[in-house]
Backbone as JSON Lines, residues from 0, in Angstrom:
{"i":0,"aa":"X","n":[0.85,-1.19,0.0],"ca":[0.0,0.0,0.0],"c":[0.89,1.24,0.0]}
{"i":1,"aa":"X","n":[0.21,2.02,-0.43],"ca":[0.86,3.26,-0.74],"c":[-0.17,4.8,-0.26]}
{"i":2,"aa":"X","n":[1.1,5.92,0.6],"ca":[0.36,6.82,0.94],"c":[0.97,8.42,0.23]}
{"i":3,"aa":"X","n":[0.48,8.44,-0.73],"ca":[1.39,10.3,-1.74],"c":[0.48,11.39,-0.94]}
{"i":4,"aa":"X","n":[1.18,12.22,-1.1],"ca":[1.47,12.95,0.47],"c":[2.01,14.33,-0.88]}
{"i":5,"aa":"X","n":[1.29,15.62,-1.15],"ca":[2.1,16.92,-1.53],"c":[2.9,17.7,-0.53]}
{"i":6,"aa":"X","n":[3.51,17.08,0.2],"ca":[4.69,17.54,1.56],"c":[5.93,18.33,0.26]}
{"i":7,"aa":"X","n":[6.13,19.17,1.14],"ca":[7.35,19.88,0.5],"c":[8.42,20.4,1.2]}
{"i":8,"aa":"X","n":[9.43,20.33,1.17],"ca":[10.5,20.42,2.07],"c":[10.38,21.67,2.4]}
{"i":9,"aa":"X","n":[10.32,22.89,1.9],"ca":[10.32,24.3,1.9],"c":[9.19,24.73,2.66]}
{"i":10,"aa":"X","n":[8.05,24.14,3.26],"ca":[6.67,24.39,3.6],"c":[6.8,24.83,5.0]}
{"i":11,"aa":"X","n":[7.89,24.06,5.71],"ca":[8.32,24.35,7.3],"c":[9.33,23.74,7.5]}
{"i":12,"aa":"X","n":[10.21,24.31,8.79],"ca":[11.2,23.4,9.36],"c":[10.45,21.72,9.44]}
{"i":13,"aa":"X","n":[9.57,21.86,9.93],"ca":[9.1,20.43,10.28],"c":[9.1,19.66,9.15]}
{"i":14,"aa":"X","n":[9.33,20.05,7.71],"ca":[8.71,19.39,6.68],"c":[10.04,19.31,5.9]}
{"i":15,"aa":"X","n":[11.65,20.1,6.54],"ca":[12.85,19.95,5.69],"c":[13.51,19.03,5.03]}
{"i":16,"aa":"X","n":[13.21,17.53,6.02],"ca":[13.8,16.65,5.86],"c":[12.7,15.84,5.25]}
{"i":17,"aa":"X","n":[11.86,16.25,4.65],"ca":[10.52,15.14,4.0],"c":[11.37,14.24,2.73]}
{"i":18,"aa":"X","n":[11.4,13.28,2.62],"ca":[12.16,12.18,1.69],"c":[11.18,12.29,0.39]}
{"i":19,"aa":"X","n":[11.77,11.73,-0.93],"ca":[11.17,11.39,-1.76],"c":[10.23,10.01,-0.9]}
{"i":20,"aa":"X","n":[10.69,9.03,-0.85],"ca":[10.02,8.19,-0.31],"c":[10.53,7.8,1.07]}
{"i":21,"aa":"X","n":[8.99,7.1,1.92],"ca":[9.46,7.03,3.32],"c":[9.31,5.27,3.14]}
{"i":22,"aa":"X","n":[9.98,4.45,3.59],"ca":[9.37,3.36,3.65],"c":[9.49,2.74,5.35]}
{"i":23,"aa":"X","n":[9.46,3.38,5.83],"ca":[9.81,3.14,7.76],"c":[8.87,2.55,7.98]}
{"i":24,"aa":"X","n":[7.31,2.52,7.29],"ca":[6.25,1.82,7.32],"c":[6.72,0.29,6.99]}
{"i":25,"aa":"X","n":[6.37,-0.53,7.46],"ca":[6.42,-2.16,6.76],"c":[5.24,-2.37,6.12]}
{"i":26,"aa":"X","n":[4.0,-1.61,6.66],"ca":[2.53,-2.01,5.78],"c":[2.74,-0.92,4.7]}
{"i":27,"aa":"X","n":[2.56,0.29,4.92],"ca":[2.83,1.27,3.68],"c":[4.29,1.92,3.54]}
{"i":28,"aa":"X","n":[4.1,2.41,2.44],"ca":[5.3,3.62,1.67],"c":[4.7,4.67,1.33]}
{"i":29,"aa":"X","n":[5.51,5.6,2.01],"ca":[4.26,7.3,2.08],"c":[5.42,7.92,0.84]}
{"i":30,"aa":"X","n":[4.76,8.23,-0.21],"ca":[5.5,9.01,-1.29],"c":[5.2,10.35,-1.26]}
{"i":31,"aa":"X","n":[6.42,11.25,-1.38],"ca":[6.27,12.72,-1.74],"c":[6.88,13.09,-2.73]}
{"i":32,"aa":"X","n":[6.15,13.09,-3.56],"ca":[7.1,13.23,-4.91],"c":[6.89,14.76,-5.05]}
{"i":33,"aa":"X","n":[6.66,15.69,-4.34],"ca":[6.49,17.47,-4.65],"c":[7.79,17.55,-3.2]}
{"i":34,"aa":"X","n":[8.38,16.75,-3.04],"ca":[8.98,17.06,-1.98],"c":[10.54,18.05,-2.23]}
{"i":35,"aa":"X","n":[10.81,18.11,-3.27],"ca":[11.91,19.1,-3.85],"c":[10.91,20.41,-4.45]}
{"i":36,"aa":"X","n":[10.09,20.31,-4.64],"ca":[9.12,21.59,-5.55],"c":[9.13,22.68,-5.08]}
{"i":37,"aa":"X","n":[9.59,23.72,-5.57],"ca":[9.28,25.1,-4.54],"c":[7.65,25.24,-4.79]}
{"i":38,"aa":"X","n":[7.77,26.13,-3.98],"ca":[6.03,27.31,-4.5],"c":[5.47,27.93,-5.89]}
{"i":39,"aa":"X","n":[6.9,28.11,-6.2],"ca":[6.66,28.46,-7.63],"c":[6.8,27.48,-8.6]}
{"i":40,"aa":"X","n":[7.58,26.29,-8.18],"ca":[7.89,24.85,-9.11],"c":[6.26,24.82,-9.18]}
{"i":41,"aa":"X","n":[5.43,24.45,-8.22],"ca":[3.66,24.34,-7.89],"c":[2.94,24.94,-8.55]}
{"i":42,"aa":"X","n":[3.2,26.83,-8.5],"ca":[2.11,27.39,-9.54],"c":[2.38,27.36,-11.05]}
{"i":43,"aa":"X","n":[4.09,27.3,-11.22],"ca":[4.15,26.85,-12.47],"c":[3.8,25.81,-13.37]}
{"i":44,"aa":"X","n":[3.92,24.56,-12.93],"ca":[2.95,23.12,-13.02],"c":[1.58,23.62,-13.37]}
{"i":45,"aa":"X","n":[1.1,24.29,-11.96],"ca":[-0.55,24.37,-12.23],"c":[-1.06,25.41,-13.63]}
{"i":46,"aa":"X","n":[0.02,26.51,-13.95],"ca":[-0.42,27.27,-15.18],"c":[-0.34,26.43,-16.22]}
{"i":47,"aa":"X","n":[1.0,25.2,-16.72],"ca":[1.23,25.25,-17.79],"c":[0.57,23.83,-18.09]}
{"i":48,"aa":"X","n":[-0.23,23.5,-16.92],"ca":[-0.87,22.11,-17.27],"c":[-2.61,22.33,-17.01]}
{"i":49,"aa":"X","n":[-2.37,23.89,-16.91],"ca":[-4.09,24.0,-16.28],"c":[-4.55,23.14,-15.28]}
{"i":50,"aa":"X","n":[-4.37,22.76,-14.21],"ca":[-4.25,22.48,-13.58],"c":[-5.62,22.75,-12.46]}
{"i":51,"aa":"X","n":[-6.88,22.38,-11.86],"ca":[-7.37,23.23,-11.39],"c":[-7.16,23.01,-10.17]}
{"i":52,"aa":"X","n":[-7.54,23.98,-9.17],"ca":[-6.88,24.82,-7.66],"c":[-7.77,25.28,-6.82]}
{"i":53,"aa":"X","n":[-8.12,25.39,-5.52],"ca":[-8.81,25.73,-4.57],"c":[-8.78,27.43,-5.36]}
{"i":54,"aa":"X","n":[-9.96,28.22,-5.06],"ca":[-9.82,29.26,-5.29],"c":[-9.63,29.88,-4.26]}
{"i":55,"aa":"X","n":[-9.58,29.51,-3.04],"ca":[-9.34,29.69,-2.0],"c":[-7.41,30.76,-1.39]}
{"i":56,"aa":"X","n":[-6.98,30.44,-2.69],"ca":[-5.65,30.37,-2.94],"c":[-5.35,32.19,-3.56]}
{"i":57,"aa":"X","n":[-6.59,31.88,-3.99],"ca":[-6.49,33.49,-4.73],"c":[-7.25,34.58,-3.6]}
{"i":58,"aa":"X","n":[-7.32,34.23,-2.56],"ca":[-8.37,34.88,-1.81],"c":[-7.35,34.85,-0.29]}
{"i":59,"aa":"X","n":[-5.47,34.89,-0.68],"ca":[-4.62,34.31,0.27],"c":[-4.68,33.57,1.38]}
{"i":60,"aa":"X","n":[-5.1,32.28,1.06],"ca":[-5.36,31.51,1.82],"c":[-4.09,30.9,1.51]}
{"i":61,"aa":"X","n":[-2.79,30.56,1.11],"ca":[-1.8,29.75,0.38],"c":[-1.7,28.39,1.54]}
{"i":62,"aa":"X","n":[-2.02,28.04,2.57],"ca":[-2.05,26.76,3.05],"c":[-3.48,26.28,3.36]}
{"i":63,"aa":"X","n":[-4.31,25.54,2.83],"ca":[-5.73,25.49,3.51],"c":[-5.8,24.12,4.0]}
{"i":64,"aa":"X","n":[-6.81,23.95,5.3],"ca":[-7.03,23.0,6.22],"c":[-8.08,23.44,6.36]}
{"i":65,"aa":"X","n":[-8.77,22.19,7.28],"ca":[-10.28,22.47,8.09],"c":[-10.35,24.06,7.93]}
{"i":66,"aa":"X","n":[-12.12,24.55,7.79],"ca":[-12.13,25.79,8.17],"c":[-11.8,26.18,9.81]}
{"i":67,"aa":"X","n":[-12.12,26.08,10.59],"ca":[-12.16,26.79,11.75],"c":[-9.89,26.72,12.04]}
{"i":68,"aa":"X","n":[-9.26,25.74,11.66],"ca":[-7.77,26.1,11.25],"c":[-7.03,26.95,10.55]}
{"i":69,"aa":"X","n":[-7.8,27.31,9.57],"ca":[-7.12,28.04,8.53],"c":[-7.95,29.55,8.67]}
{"i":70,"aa":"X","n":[-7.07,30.23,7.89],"ca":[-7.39,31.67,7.84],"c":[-6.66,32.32,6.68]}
{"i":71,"aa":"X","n":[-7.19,33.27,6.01],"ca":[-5.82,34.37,4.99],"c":[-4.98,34.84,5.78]}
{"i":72,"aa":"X","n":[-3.8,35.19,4.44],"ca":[-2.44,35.65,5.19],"c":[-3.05,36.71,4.84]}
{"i":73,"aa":"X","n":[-1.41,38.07,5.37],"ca":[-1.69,39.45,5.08],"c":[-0.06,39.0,4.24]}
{"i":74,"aa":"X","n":[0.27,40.28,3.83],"ca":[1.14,40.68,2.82],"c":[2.59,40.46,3.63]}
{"i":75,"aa":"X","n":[3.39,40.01,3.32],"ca":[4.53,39.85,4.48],"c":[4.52,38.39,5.62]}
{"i":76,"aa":"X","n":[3.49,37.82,5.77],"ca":[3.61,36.72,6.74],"c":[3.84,35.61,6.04]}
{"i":77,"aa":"X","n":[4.03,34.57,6.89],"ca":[4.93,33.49,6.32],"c":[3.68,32.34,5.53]}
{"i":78,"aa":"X","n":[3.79,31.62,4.78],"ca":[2.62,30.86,3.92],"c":[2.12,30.17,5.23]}
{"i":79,"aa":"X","n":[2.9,29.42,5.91],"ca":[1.94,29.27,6.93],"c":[0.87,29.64,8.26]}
{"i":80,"aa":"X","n":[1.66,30.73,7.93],"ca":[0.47,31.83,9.33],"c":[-0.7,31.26,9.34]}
{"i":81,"aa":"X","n":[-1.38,31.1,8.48],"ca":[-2.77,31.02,8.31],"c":[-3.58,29.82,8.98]}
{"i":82,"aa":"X","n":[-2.48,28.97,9.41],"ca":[-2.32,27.68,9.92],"c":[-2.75,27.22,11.42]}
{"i":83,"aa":"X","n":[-3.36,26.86,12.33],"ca":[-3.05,26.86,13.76],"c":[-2.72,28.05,13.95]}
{"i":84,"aa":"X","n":[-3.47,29.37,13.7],"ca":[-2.74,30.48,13.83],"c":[-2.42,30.93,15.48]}
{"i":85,"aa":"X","n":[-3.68,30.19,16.0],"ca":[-3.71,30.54,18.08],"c":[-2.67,29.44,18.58]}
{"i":86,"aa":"X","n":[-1.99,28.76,17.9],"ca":[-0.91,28.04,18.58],"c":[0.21,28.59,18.59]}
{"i":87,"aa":"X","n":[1.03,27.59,18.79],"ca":[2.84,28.06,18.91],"c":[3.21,28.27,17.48]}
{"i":88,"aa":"X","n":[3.73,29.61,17.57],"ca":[4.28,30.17,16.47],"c":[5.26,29.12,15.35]}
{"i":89,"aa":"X","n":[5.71,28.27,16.12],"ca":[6.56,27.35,15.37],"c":[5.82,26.16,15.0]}
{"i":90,"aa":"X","n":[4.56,25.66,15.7],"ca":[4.22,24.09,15.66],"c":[3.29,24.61,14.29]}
{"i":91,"aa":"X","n":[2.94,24.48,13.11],"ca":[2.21,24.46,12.23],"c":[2.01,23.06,11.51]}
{"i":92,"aa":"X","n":[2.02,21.98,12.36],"ca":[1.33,20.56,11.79],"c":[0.87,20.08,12.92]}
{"i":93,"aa":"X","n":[-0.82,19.87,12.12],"ca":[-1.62,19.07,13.06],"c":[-1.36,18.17,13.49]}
{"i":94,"aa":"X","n":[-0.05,17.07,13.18],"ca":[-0.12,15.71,13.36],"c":[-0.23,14.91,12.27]}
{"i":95,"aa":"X","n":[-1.18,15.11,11.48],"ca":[-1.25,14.07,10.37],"c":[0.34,13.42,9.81]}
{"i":96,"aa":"X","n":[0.98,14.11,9.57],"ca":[2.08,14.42,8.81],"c":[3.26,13.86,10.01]}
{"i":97,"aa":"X","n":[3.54,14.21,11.15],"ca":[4.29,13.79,11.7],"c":[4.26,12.71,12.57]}
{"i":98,"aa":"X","n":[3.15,12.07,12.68],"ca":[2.55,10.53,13.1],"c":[2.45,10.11,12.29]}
{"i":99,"aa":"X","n":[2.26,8.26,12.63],"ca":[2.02,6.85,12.0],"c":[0.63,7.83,12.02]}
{"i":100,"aa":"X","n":[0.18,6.9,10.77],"ca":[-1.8,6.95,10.16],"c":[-2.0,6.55,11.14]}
{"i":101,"aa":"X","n":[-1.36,5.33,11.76],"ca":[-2.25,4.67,13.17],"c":[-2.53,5.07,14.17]}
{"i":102,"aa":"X","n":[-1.55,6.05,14.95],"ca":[-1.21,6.57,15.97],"c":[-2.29,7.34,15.25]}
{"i":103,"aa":"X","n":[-2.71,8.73,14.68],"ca":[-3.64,9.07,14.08],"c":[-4.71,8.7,14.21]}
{"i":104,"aa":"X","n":[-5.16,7.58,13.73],"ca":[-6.44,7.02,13.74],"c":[-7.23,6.76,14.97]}
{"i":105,"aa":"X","n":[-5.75,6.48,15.85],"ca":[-6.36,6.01,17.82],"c":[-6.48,7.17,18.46]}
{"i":106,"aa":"X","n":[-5.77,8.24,17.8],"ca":[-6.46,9.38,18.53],"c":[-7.7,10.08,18.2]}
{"i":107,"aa":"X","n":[-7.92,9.99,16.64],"ca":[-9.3,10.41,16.15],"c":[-10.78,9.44,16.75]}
{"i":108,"aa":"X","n":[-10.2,8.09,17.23],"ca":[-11.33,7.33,17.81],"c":[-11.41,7.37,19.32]}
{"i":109,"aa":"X","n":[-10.47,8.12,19.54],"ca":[-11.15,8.58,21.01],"c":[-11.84,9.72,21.74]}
């Protein structure tokens, strides 16, 4: 089984060391194949392949999650502001991303 994942190394410290592929899983292999892509590698892709896109994006939202998580940036803040914005200035991942799916899953069922 297989889990592709648009993680990008550039997105956060937390996300620097994201691998092309993870295989630390024995049941799955989590692929990031946007994991070298800048921001602009992304919108360039999306122009020259038409590509379609949250419009959400044009309305500076540049990271979107759940609504009540996310929010627009202003001009100058970092792509992730918009993120966990009432948390710690540094923690901008829910978890998904830095837990097993499993570990994940046992906390969503409780």
């Amino acid at each position: 089984a297989a889990w592709i994942t648009g993680l990008r190394r550039e997105q956060s410290g937390a996300r620097a060391d994201v691998p092309l592929l993870d295989e630390s899983d024995a049941r799955r292999a989590k692929l990031n194949p946007l994991a070298d892509w800048t921001w602009g590698d992304v919108w360039h892709y999306i122009g020259q392949n038409a590509v379609p896109y949250n419009a959400l994006h044009d309305a500076f939202f540049p990271s979107i999650g759940c609504e009540p998580c996310t929010r627009a940036i202003s001009l100058g803040e970092d792509f992730r502001s918009g993120r966990w914005w009432w948390e710690d200035e540094n923690a901008k991942e829910c978890g998904l991303h830095v837990k097993s799916i499993d570990s994940h899953e046992e906390e969503t069922k409780a």
